[in-house]
C-alpha positions as CSV (number, residue, x, y, z in Angstrom):
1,X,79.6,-36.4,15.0
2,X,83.0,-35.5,16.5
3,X,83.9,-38.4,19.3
4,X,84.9,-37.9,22.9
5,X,88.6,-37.8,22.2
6,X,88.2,-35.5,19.8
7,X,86.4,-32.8,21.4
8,X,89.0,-33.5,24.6
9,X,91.5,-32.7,21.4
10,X,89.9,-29.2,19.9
11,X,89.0,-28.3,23.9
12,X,92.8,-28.5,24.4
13,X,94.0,-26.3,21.5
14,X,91.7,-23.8,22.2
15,X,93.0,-23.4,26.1
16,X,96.2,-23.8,24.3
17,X,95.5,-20.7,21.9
18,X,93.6,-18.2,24.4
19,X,96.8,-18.8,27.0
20,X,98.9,-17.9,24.1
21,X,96.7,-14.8,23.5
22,X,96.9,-13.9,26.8
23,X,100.7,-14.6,28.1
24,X,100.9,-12.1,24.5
25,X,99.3,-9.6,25.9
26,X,100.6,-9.1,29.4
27,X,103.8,-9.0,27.9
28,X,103.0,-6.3,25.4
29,X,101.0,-4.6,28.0
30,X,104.1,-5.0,30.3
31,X,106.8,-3.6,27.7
32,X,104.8,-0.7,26.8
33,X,103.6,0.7,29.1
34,X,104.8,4.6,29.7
35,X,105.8,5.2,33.5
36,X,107.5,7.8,34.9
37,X,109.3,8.2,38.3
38,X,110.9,10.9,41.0
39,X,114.7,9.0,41.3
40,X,117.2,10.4,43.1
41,X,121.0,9.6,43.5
42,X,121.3,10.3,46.7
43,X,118.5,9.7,49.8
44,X,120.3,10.5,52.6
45,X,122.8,13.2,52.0
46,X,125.1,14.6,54.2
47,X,125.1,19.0,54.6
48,X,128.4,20.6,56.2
49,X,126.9,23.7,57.9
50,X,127.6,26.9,56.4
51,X,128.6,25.3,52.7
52,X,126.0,24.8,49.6
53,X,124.1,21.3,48.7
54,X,122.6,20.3,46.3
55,X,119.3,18.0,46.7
56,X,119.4,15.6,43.8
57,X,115.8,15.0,42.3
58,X,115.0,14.0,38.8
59,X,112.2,12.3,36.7
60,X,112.7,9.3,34.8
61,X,110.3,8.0,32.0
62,X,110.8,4.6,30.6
63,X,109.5,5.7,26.8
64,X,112.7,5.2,24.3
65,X,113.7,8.8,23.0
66,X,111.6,10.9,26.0
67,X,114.5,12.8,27.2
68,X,113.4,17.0,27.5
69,X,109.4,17.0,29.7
70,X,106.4,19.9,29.1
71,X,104.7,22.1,31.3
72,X,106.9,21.0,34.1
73,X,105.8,21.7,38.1
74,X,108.1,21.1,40.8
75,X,107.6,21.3,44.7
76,X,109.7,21.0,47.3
77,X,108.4,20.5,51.1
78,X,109.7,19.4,54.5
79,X,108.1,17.3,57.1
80,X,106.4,19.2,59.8
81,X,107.3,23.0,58.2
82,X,104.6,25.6,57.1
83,X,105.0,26.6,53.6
84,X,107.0,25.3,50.8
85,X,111.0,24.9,50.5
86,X,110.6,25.6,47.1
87,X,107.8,26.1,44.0
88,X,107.6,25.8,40.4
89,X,105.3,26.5,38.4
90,X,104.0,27.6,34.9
91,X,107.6,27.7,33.8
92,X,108.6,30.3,36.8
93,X,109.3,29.9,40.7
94,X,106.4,29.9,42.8
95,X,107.4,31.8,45.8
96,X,104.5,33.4,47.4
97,X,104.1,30.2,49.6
98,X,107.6,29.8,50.8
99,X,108.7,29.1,54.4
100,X,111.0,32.4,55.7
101,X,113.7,30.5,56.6
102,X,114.3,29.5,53.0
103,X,114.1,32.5,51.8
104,X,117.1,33.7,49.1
105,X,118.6,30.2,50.0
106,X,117.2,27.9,47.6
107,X,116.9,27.5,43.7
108,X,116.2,25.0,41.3
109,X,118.3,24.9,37.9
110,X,116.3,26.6,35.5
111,X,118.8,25.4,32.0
112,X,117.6,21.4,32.4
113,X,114.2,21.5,34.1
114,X,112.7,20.2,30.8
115,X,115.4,17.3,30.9
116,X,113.7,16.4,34.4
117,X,116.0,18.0,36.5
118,X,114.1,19.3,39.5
119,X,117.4,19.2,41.7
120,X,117.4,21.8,44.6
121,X,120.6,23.8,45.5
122,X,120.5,24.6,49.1
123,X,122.8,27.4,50.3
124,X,124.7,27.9,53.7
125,X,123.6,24.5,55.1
126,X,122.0,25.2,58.8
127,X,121.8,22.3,61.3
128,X,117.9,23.1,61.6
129,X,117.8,22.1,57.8
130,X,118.1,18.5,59.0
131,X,114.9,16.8,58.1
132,X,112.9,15.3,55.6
133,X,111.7,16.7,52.6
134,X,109.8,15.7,49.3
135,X,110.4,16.1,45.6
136,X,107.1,16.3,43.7
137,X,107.5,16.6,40.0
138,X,104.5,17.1,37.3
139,X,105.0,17.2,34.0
140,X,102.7,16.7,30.7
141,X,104.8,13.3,30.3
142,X,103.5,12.4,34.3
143,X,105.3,12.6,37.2
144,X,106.5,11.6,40.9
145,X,107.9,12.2,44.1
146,X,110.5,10.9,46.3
147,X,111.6,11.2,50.4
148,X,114.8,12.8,50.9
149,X,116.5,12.7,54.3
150,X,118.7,15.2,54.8
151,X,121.4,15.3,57.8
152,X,123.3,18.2,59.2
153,X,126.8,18.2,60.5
154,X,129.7,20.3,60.7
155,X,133.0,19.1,59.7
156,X,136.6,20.4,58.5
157,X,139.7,18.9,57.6
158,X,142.6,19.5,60.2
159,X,146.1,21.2,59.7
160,X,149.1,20.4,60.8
161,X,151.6,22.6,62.1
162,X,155.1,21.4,64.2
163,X,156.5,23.7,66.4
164,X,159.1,23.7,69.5
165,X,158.6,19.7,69.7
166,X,155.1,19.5,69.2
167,X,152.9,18.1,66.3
168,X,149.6,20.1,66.6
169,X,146.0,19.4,64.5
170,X,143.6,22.1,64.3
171,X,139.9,21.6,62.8
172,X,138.0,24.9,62.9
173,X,134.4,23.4,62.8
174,X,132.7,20.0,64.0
175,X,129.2,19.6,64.8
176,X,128.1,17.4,66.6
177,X,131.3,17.3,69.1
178,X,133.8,15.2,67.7
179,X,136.1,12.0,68.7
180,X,139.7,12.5,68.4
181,X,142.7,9.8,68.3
182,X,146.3,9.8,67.2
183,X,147.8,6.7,65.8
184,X,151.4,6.2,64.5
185,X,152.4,4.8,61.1
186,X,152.5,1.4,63.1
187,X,148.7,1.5,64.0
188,X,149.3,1.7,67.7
189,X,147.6,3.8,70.1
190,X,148.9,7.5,71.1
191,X,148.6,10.0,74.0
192,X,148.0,13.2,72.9
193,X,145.8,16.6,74.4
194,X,143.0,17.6,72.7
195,X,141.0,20.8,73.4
196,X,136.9,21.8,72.1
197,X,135.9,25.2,71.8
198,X,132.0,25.7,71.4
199,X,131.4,28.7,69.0
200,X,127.9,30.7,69.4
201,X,126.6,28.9,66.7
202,X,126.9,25.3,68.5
203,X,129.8,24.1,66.5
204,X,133.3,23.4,68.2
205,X,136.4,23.9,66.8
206,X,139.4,21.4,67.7
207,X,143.0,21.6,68.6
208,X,144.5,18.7,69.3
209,X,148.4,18.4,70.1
210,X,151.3,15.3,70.2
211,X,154.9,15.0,71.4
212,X,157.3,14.5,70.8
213,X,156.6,13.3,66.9
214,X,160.1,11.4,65.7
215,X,161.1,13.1,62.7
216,X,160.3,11.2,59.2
217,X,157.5,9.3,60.3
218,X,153.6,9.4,59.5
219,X,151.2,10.1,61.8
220,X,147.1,9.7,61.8
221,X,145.1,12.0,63.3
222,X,141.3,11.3,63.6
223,X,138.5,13.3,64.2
224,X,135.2,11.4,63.8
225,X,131.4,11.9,65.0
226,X,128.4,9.8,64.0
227,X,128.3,11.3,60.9
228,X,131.5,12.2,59.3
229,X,135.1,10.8,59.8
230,X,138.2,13.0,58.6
231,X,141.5,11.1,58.9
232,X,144.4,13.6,58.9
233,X,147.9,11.9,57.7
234,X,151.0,13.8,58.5
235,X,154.8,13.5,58.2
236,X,156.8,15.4,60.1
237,X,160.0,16.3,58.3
238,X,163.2,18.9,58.7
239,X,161.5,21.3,56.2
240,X,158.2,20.9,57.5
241,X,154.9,18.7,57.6
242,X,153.4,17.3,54.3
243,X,149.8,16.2,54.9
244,X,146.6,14.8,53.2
245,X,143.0,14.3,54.6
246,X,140.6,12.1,53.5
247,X,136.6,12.5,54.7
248,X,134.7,9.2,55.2
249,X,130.7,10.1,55.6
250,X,128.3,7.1,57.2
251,X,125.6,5.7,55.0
252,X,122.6,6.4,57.8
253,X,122.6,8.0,60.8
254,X,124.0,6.4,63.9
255,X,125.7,4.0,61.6
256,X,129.0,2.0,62.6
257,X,132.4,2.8,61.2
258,X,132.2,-0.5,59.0
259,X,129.3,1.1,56.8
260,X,131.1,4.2,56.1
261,X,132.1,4.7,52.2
262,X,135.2,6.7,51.1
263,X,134.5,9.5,49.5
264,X,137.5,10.1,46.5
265,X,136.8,12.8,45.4
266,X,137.2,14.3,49.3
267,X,141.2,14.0,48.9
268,X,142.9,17.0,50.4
269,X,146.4,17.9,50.0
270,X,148.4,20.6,51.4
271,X,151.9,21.4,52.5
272,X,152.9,23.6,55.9
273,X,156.1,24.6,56.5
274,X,157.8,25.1,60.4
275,X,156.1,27.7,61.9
């Protein structure tokens, strides 16, 4: 007959064993399990009215070696609009339910839709595409969906001409009405005129002028909204005005200038001679 300490002893391995058993199988349950997921590299993009976008959607599985997806559906909807943005289904778009004013605008990439691509490419950006819309992707591997807010704005890197004394910026589209400021290679503060045309469309196009400009030296111009900054550099010089513009976009709407991210790849460089 087994004494008290020694059924304390057995009782103590066996709690020892079944919590080994178990911690054994959550792990294995947690490391293979198949999931999949609607990702998307960008949640808030940024649309310049009139220009193409794309809406970046794919589906992610965790399963080693899962990289092309069967009997793929993807939808497309925005918030608070009748009909889809965009269908597909049984390996073709679905258009009978599409909203009108997507109409001929929209695709999806047909060439890596079994990779999990169910990326939209928007064309001629409209403000009234501001919104939020949905990714929903099926597949025979499973599937997801993701929010996507998507912000309009108009926006256009100035030139720079010099002419007769006078360093002019012109920017042919901004929406919503822009900010403008001129700063020398010093950082300090200039005068200069600025002028906003509204177009039918509700954009404004900006010209903006300073004098005199001293010959040889760089000057900023800025042109900003809640949005989008575009920060015009120019160097006024005897055989002309060299000049680069960089865009900076904000991270969320109504977001401060300190949350704004450079975008690199932006970078524009031209060269205007003396009109």
């Amino acid at each position: 007959m087994a004494t008290f300490g020694q059924v304390i002893f057995y009782t103590i391995i066996t709690l020892i064993v079944i919590f080994t058993v178990v911690i054994i199988l959550i792990f294995t349950i947690t490391f293979t399990s198949q999931t999949t997921e609607a990702l998307s590299s960008s949640t808030k993009p940024i649309g310049n009215v009139g220009e193409d976008l794309v809406l970046d959607c794919y589906l992610y599985s965790n399963v080693v070696g899962q990289d092309t997806f069967t009997q793929v559906s993807v939808a497309w909807t925005k918030a608070d609009l009748e009909g889809e943005v965009y269908a597909y289904r049984d390996g073709a778009p679905n258009l009978q339910g599409q909203a009108p004013q997507f109409r001929g605008r929209t695709q999806l990439f047909p060439d890596s839709i079994s990779q999990g691509n169910a990326s939209l490419l928007l064309r001629s950006i409209r403000l009234s595409d501001q919104g939020d819309y949905t990714c929903s992707i099926d597949s025979s591997g499973g599937g997801g969906e993701i929010s996507i807010h998507l912000r309009t704005a108009a926006f256009s890197a100035p030139t720079f001409s010099f002419s007769n004394g006078t360093l002019t910026a012109v920017a042919r589209k901004w929406f919503p009405r822009p900010n403008v400021t001129w700063v020398n290679q010093t950082g300090s503060l200039l005068e200069a005129s600025t002028a906003w045309t509204q177009s039918p469309v509700g954009t404004f196009a900006v010209v903006s002028s300073l004098q005199p400009p001293h010959l040889d030296e760089t000057y900023s111009c800025r042109i900003e909204n809640r949005f989008v900054i575009a920060v015009g550099e120019a160097t006024v010089a005897e055989a002309g005005v060299s000049q680069r513009t960089y865009f900076v976009y904000s991270e969320a709407a109504g977001s401060l200038p300190v949350s704004l991210v450079l975008d690199a790849a932006a970078v524009v460089l031209s060269m205007y001679c003396v009109s």
